[in-house]
N, C-alpha and C positions, 0 to 999 in steps of 0.2 A: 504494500500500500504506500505508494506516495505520500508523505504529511509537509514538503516542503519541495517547492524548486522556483525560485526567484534569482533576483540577480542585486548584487550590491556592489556601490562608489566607497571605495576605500580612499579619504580624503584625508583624515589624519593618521599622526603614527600609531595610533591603536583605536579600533574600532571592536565591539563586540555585536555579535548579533544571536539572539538566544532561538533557541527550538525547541517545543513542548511537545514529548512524546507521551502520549495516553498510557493510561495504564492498562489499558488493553492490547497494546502494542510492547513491541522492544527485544522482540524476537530478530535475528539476523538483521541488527540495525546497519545503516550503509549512512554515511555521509560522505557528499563526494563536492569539492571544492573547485574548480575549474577555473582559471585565467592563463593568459598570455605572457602575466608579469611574472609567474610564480617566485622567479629567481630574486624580486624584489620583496616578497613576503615572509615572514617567519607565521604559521597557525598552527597554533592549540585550541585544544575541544575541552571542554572539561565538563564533567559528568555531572548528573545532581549530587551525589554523594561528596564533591568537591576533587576526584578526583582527576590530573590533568594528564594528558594525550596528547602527545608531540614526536617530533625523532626519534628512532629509538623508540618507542613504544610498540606495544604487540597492539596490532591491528593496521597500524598505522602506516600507511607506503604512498610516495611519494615518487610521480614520473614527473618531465621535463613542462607541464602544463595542469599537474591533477594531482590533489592530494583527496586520498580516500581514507577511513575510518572505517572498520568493520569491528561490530561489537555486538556482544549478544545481552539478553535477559536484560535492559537497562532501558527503566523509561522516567520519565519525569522533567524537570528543566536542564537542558544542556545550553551551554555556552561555545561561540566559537567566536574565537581573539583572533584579527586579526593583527598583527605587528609590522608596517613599515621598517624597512632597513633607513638606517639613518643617512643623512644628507642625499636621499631623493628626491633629484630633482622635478621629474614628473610626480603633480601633488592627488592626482587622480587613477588608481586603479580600479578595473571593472571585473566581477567577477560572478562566477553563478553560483549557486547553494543549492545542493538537491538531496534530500533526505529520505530512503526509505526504509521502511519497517514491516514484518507480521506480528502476524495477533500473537500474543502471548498464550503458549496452553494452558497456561495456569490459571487465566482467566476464561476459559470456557472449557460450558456444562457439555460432558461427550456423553449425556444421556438422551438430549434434546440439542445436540449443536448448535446451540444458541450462547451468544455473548453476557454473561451474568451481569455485567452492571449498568453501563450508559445505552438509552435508547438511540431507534436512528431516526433525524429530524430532515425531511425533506423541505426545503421553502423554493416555493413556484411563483414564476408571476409568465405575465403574457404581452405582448407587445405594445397591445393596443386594446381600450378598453371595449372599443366597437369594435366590432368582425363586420370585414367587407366580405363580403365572398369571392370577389374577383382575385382578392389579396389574403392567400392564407397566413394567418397570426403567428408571429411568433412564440414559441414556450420557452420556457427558461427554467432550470431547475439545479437547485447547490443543494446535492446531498452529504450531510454533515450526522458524526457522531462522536462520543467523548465526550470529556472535559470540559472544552472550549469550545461546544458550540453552540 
């Protein structure tokens, strides 16, 4: 399940940007960090428990444009720092943030495969509050569950 893919301006030398994983999630977490600057950043992830994730870390690997994070059974607020190398002169780097997760089994009932604690909340709207018939209406629909939604 996807819970994040956005893109952020890395404008000062440390920026943080947080990600809330459900507690129904946290199973085969993946965070995957993507720019062209890498070589001008230092990131750390650091876990709800406070623990921090960088070089040298187990999960943690790092190619010429993509640092990834793999982690298991761990959900709640994470943190990722971004750090500026000093006396850079480009004050703007751009980057994507993509996070995904599965369900946790620990939070689901394998008698009825159903998710034990947060509902799922669909919200709908439509284009237009008249319908032409010549002009089919658009639908729109954000289906959200957890914590946060």
């Amino acid at each position: 399940m996807q819970i994040t893919n956005d893109f952020i301006s890395i404008v000062k030398d440390y920026t943080k940007r947080s990600v809330f994983i459900d507690q129904e999630l946290g199973k085969n977490t993946i965070f995957i960090i993507a720019t062209k600057d890498l070589n001008k950043l230092k990131i750390t992830f650091k876990s709800p428990e406070g623990k921090e994730y960088n070089i040298g870390s187990d999960g943690y690997e790092i190619s010429n444009s993509k640092v990834q994070l793999s982690i298991d059974q761990t959900n709640g607020k994470w943190d990722i720092i971004f750090y500026k190398n000093a006396n850079l002169k480009n004050p703007d780097i751009q980057a994507s943030i993509q996070v995904t997760s599965e369900l946790n089994p620990n939070m689901i009932d394998m008698t009825s495969m159903n998710s034990t604690s947060q509902p799922v909340i669909l919200e709908s709207s439509i284009s237009d509050s008249l319908v032409d018939p010549s002009k089919p209406p658009k639908i729109f629909a954000i289906l959200k569950k957890g914590k946060l939604s």
